[in-house]
C-alpha positions as a Markdown table, in Angstrom:
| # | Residue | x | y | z |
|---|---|---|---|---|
| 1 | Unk | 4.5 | 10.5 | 3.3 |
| 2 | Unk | 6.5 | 8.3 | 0.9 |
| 3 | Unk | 9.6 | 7.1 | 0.9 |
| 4 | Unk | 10.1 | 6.0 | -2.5 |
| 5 | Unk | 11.3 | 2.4 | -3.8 |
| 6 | Unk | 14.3 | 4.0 | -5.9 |
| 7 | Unk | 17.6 | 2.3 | -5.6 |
| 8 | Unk | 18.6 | -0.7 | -3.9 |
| 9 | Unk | 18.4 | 0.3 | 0.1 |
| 10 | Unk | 17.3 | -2.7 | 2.3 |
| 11 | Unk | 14.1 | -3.6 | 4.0 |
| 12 | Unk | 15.3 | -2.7 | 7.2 |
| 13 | Unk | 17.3 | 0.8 | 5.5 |
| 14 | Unk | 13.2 | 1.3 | 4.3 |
| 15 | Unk | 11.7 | 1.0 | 7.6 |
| 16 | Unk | 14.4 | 3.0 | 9.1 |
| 17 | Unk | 13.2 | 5.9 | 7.0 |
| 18 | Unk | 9.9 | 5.7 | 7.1 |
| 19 | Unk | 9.6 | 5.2 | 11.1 |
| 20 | Unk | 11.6 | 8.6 | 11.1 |
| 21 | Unk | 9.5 | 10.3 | 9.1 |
| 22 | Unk | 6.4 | 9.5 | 10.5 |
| 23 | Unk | 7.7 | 10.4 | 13.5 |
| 24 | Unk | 8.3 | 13.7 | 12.5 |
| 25 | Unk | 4.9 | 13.6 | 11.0 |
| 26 | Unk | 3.4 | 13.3 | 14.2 |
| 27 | Unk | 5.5 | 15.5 | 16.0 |
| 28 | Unk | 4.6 | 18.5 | 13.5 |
| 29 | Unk | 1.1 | 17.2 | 14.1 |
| 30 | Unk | 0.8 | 17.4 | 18.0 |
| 31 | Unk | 2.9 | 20.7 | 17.4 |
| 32 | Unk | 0.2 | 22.2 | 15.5 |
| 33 | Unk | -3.0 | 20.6 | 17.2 |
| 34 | Unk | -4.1 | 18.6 | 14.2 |
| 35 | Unk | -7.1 | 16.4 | 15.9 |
| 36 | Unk | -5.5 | 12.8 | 14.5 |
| 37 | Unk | -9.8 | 11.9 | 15.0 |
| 38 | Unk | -10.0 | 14.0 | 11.7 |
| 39 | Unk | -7.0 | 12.9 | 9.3 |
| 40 | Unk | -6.4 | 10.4 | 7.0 |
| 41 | Unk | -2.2 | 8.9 | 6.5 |
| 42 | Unk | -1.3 | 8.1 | 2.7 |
| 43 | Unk | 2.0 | 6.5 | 3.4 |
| 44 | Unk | 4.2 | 3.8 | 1.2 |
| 45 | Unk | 4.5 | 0.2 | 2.8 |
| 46 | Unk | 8.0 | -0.9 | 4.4 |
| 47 | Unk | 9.6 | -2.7 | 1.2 |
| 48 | Unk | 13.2 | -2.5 | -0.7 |
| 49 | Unk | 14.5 | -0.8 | -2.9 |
| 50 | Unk | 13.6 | -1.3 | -6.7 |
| 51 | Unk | 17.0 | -2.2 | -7.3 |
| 52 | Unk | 17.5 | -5.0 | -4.7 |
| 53 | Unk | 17.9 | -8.7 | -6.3 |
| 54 | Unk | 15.4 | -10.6 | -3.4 |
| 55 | Unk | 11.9 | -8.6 | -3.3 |
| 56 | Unk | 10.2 | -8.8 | 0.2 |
| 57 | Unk | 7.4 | -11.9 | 0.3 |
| 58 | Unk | 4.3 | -10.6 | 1.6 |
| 59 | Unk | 4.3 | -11.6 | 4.8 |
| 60 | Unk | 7.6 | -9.7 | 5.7 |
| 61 | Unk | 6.4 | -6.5 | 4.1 |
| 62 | Unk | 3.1 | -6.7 | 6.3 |
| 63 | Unk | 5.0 | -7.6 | 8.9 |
| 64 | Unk | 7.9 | -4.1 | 8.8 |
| 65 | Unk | 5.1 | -2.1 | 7.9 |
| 66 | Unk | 2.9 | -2.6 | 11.3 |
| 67 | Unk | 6.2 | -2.7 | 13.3 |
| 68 | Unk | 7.5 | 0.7 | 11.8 |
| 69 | Unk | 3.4 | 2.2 | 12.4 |
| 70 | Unk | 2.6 | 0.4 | 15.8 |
| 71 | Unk | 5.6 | 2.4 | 17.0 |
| 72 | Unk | 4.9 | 6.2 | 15.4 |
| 73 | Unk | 1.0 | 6.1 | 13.9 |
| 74 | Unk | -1.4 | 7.1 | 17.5 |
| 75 | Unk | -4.6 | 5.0 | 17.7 |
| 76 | Unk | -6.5 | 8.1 | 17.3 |
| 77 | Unk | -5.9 | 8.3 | 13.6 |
| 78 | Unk | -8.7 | 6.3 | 12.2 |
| 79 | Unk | -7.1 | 5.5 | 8.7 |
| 80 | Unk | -4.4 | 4.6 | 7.0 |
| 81 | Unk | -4.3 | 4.3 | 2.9 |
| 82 | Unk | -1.4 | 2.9 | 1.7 |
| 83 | Unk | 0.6 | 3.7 | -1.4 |
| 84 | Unk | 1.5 | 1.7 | -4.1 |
| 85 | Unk | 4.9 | 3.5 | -4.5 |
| 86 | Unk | 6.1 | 2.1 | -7.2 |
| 87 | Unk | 5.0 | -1.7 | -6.4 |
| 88 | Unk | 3.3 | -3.7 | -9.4 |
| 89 | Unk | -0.2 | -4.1 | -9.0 |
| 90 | Unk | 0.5 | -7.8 | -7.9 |
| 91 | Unk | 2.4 | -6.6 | -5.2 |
| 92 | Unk | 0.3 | -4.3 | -3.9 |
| 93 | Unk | -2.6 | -6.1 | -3.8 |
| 94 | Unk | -0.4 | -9.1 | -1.8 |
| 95 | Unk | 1.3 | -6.8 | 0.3 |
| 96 | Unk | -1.9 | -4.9 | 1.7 |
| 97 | Unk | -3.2 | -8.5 | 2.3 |
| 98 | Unk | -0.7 | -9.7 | 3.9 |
| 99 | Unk | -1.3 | -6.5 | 6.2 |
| 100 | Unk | -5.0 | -7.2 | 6.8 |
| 101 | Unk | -4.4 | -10.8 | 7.7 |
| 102 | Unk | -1.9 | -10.4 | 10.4 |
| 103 | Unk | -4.6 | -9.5 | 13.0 |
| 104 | Unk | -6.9 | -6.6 | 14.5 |
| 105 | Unk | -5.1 | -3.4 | 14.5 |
| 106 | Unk | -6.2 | 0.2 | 15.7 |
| 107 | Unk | -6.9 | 1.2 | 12.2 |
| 108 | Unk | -8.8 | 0.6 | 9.0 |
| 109 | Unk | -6.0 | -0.5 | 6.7 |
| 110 | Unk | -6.7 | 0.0 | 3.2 |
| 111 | Unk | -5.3 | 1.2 | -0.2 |
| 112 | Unk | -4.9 | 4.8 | -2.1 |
| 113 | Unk | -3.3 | 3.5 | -5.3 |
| 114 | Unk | -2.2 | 5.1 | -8.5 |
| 115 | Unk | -0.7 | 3.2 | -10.6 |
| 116 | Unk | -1.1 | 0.1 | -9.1 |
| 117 | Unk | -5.3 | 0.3 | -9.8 |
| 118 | Unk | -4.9 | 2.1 | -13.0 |
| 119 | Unk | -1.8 | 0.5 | -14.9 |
| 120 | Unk | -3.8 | -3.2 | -15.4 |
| 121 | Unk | -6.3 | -1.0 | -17.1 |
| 122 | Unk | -4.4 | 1.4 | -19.5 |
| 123 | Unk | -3.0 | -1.7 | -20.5 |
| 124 | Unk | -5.8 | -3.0 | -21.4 |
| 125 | Unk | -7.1 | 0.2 | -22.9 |
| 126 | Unk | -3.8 | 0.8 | -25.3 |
| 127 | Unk | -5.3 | 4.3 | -26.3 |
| 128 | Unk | -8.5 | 2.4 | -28.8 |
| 129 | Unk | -11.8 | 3.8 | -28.0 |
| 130 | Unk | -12.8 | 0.2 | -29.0 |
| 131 | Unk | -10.9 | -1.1 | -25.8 |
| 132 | Unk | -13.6 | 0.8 | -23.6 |
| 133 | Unk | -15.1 | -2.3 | -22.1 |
| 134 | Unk | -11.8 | -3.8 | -21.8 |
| 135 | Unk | -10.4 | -1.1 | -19.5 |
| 136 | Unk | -13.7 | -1.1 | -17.5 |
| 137 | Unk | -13.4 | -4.8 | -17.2 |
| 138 | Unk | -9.8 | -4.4 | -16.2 |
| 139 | Unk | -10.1 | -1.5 | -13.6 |
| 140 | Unk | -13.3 | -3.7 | -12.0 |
| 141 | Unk | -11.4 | -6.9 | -11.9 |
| 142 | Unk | -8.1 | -4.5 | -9.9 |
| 143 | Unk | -10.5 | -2.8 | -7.6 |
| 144 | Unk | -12.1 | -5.7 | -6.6 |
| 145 | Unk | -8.9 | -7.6 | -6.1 |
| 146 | Unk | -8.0 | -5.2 | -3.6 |
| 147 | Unk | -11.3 | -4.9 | -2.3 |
| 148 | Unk | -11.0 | -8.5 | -1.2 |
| 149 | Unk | -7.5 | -7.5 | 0.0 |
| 150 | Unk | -8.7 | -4.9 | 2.1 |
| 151 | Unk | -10.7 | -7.5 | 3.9 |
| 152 | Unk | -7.9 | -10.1 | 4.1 |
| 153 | Unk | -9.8 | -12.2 | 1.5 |
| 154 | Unk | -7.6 | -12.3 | -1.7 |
| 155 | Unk | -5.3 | -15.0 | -2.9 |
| 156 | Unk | -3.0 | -15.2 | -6.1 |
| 157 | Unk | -5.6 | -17.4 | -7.5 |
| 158 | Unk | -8.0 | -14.6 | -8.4 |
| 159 | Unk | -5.6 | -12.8 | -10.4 |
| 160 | Unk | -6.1 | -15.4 | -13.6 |
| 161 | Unk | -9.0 | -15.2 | -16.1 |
| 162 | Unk | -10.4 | -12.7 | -17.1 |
C-alpha cells in the first residue's frame, strides 16, 4: 500500500496514514489466512507531503518509517520493498539507507522502484537510439547505488561521475 506524497500533509499526518492502513492490511490478512511466510509488502516510506517547504533528512524518514512498521508489519513477513512514491532518485536511495543503517530488523529491507531506478536513465536516453549505452550506463550506475543502499553502504559521494 501507498499513501502518496501529494500535498503538503506532515511527517507525522504520513505516518498516521500509513500505520492505519497497514493495520488494516494485516487485519484483512489474518482475516483471510494469508500465511505472512509467503508474501511480500510494497509499501511507500513515512515522508511529507510534496508540497511541504522542509523535506525529511534521511535519518528521520528511516526513523518514522520503522516506528510506523515495528508497530503493524508481523515478523513473519520476510520482506518488505519499498516504494519510491514519488521521491527523486536521490531521495530514495538516501532514505532506504538511512533505513538499513539504523540496525537489525525482522525483515529484509530493500527497494521496488519505478521511477526512482528508471527516471536517471530515460534521462539519459532522451528517446536517441544512439543514447543506448548511456541509459545502460545510467540504469547500472542507479541499481547499483541502491544496491549498496540496501546494504547500508551508500553515501552521497557515489552519486558524482559518471
Amino acid at each position: 500500500p501507498e499513501v502518496l506524497m501529494d500535498g503538503d500533509h506532515s511527517m507525522a499526518r504520513c505516518a498516521e496514514v500509513t500505520e492505519s492502513v497497514l493495520a488494516e492490511v494485516f487485519a484483512a490478512l489474518r482475516r483471510h489466512r494469508v500465511a505472512l511466510e509467503h508474501m511480500l509488502l510494497k509499501p511507500s516510506m513515512v515522508v511529507p507531503g510534496k508540497a511541504q517547504a522542509q523535506r525529511a533528512a534521511p535519518a528521520q524518514v528511516a526513523a518514522q518509517t520503522l516506528r510506523v512498521l515495528r508497530r503493524t508489519v508481523p515478523p513473519a513477513m520476510p520482506g518488505i520493498f519499498f516504494l519510491s512514491g514519488g521521491q527523486t532518485p536521490e531521495e530514495a536511495t538516501a532514505n532506504l539507507d538511512a533505513i538499513n543503517r539504523s540496525g537489525a530488523q525482522p525483515w529484509v529491507l530493500s527497494f521496488s522502484y519505478g521511477r526512482a531506478l528508471q527516471e536517471p536513465a530515460l534521462k539519459a536516453w532522451q528517446g536517441q537510439a544512439g543514447n543506448a549505452a548511456a541509459l545502460q550506463a545510467a540504469l547500472l550506475k542507479r541499481a547499483m547505488l541502491n544496491g549498496a543502499a540496501r546494504e547500508g553502504r551508500y553515501d552521497a559521494a557515489m552519486e558524482g561521475g559518471g
